[in-house]
MARBA-3410 file (N, C-alpha, C, O; in Angstrom, 1 decimal):
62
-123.0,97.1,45.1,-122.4,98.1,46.0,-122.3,99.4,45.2,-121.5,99.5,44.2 ~ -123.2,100.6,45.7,-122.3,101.4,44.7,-121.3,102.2,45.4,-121.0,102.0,46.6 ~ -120.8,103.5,44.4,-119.9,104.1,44.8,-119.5,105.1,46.3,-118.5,105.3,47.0 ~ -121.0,105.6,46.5,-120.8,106.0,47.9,-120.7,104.8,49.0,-120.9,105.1,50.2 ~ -120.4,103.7,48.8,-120.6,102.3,49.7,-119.1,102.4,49.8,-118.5,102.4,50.9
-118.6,102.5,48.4,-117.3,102.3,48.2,-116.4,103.0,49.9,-116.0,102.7,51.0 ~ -116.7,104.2,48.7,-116.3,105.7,48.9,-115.9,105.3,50.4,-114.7,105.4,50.8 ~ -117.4,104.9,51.1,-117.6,104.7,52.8,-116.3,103.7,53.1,-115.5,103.7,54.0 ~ -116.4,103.1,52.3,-115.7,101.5,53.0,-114.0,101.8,53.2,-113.1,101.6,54.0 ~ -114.0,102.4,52.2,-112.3,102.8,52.1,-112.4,103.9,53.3,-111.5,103.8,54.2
-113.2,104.8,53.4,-112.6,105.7,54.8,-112.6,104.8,56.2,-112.5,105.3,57.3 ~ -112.8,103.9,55.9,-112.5,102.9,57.2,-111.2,102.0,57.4,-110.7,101.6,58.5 ~ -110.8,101.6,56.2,-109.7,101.1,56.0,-108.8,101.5,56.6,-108.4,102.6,56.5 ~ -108.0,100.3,57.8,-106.7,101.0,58.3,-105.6,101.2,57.3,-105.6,100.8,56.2 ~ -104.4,102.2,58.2,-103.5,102.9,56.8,-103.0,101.1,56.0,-103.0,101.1,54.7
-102.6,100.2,56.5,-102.0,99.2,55.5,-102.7,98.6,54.7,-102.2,98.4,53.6 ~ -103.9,98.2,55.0,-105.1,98.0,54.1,-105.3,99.0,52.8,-105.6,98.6,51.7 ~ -105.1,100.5,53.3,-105.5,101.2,52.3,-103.9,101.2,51.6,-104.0,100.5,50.5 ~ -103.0,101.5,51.7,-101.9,101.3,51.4,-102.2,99.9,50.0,-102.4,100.2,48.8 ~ -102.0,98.9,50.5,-102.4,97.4,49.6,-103.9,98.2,48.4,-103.8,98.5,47.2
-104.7,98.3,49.2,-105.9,99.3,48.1,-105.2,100.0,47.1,-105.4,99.8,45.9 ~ -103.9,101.1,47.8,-103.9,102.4,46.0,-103.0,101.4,45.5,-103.3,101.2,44.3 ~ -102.1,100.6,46.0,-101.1,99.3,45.0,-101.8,98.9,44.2,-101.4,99.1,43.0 ~ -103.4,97.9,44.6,-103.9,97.1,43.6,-104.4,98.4,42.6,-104.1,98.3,41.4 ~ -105.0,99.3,43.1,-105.2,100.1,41.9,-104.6,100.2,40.9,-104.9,99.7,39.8
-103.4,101.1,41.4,-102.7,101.9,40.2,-102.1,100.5,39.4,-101.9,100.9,38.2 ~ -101.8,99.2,39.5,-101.8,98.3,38.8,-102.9,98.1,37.9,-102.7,97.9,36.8 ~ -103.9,98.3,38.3,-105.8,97.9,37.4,-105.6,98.9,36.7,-105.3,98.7,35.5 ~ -105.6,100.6,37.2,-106.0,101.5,36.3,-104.7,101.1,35.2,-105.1,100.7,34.1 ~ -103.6,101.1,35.3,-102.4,100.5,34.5,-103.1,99.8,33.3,-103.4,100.1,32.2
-103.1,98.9,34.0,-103.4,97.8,33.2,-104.8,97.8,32.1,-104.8,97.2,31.0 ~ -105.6,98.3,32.5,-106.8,98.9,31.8,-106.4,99.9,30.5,-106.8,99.8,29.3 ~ -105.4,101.0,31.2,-105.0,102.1,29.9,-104.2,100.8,29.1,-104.3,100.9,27.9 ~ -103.5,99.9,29.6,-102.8,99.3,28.4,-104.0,99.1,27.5,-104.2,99.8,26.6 ~ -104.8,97.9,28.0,-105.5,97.2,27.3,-106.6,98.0,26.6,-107.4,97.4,26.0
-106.8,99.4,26.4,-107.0,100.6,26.0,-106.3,100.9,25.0,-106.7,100.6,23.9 ~ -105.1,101.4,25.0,-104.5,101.7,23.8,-104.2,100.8,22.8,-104.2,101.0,21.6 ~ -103.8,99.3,23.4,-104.0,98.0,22.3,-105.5,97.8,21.4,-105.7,97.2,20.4 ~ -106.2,98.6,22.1,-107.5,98.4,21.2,-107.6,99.5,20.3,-108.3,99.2,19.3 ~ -107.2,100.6,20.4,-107.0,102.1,19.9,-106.2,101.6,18.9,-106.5,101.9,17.7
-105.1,100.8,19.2,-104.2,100.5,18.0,-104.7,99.6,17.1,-104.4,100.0,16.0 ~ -105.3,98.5,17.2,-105.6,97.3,16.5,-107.1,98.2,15.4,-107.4,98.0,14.3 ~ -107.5,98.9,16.4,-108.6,99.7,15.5,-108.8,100.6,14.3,-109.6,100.9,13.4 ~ -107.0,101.2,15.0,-106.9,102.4,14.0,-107.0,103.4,14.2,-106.4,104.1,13.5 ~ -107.7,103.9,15.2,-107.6,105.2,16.0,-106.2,106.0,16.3,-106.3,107.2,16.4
-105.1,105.5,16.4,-104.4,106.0,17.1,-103.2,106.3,15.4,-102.0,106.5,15.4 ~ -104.0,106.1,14.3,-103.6,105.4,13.0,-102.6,107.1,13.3,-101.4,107.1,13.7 ~ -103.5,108.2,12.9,-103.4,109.5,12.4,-102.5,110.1,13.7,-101.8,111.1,13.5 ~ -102.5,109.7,14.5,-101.7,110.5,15.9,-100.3,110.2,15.6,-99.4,111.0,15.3 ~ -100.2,108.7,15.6,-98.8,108.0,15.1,-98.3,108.8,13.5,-97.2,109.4,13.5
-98.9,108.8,12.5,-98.5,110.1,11.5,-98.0,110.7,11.6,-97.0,110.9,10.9 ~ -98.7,111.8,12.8,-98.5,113.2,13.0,-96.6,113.2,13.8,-95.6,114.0,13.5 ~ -96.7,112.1,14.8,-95.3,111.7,15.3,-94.5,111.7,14.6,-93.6,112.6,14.8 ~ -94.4,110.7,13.5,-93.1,110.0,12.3,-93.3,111.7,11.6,-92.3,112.2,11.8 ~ -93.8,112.2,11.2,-93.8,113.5,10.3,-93.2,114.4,10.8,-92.6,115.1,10.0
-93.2,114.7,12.3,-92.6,115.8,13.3,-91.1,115.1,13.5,-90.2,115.9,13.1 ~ -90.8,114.1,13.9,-89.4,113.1,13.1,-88.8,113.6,12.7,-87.8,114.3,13.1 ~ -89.5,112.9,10.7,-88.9,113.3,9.9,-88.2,114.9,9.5,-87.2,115.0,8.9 ~ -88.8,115.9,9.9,-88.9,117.4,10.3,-87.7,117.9,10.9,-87.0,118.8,10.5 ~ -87.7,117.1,11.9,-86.6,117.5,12.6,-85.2,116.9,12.4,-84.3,117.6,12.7
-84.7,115.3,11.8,-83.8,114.9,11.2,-83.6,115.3,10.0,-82.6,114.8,9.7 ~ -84.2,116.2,9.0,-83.8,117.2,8.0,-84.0,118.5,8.0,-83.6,119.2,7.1
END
């Protein structure tokens, strides 16, 4: 299916159907950025952002 199929299918959806639709979404998109930043973290990427945090902290409690 691609996206303009999608796209199509949802402008047909009555309002409670689509309703139930943005629910399941914004749970998936949710749940994706989690499982996103768990990987960001376990990798190390997010090593130097988290730094820059505790440093700006420390900064401001002295």
């Amino acid at each position: 299916m691609t996206i303009s199929e999608i796209k199509q299918a949802i402008t047909q959806l009555p309002p409670q159907d689509l309703s139930r639709l943005r629910a399941w979404f914004e749970e998936f998109d949710a749940q994706m950025w989690d499982k996103q930043i768990e990987e960001d973290a376990k990798s190390g990427r997010l090593d130097q952002l988290l730094a820059e945090v505790s440093e700006q902290r420390m900064q401001r409690v002295t």
